[in-house]
Structures are given as C-alpha cells and as structure tokens.
N, C-alpha and C positions, 0 to 999 in steps of 0.2 A: 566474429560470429555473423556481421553482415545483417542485414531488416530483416526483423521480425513482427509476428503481428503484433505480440505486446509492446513495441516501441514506440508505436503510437495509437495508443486508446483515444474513442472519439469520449464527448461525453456523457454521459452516463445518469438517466432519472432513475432517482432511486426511490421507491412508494414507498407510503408510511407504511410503519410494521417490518422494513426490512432495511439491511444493511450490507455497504458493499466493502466487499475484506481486499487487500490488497496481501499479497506475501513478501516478507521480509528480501526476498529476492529475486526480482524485479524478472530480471533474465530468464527465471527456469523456477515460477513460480505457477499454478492455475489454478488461477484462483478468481477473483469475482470479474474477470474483464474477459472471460471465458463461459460460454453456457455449460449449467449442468446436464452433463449428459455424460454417460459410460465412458468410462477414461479421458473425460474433459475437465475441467473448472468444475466451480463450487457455485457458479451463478452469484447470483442476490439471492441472501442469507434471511431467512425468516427470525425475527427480533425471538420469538419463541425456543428457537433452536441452540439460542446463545446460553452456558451455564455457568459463566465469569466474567470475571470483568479485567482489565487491566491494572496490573496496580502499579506497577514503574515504567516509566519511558527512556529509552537509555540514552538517547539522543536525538538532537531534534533539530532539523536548519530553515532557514527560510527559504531555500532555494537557490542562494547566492553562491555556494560554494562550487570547487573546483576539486572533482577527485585528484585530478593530478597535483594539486595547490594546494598539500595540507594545510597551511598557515593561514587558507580560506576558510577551512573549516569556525576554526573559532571565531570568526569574525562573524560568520550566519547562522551561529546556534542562537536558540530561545528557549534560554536555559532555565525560562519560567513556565516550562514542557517536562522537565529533565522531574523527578523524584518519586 
C-alpha cells in the first residue's frame, strides 16, 4: 500500500464536549484524523451527536504485539478491557 496520510497522525487536542473516533480499520478508515468535509472524515465528534455507548470490547493490547507474531498477541492483551 506504501505511506499514507493516516499512517502517521500527529497529535490531536481534543475540546471538551467532543470526541475523537478512530475506525476499526486503520487503513481505509475516515474518520476523526480526517476534517469533516464532503467526502472526508468525520472530524471531532460533538459529545451531543453520540446516541450509544459501547457495551463490549472484543479485544484490547497494549501495543506490544506483532501481527505477524500471533503468540504475541496474548501476551499484550488487557483482558481487563475485554466484556
């Protein structure tokens, strides 16, 4: 796929009253690390706008892992994230 913009996002103030969403797919997602604007991102999300919440988290890591390393995986989950 080669650099893209979202490969590396700088970072990001987020004001009270709003929230930044990130998409489950990192790659081919646009979402808060993108301005809203006509066939862009979702920007920073007004807390107003939100009409749920999350109720399960299916997986969670600290960062450590290695996609290519499955057997990394379980060593960087925080599976006091997970229910």
């Amino acid at each position: 796929l080669g650099y893209r913009p979202q490969d590396d996002t700088p970072p990001v103030v987020v004001p009270a009253g709003h929230v930044f969403l990130m998409g489950d797919n990192r790659d081919n997602s646009m979402d808060s690390r993108f301005p809203a604007v006509e066939g862009g991102g979702i920007g920073l999300v007004p807390q107003d706008n939100l009409i749920g919440r999350a109720t399960i988290v299916m997986w969670s890591t600290d960062g450590s892992a290695n996609w290519f390393l499955p057997w990394t995986w379980f060593t960087a989950l925080r599976a006091n994230r997970i229910g």
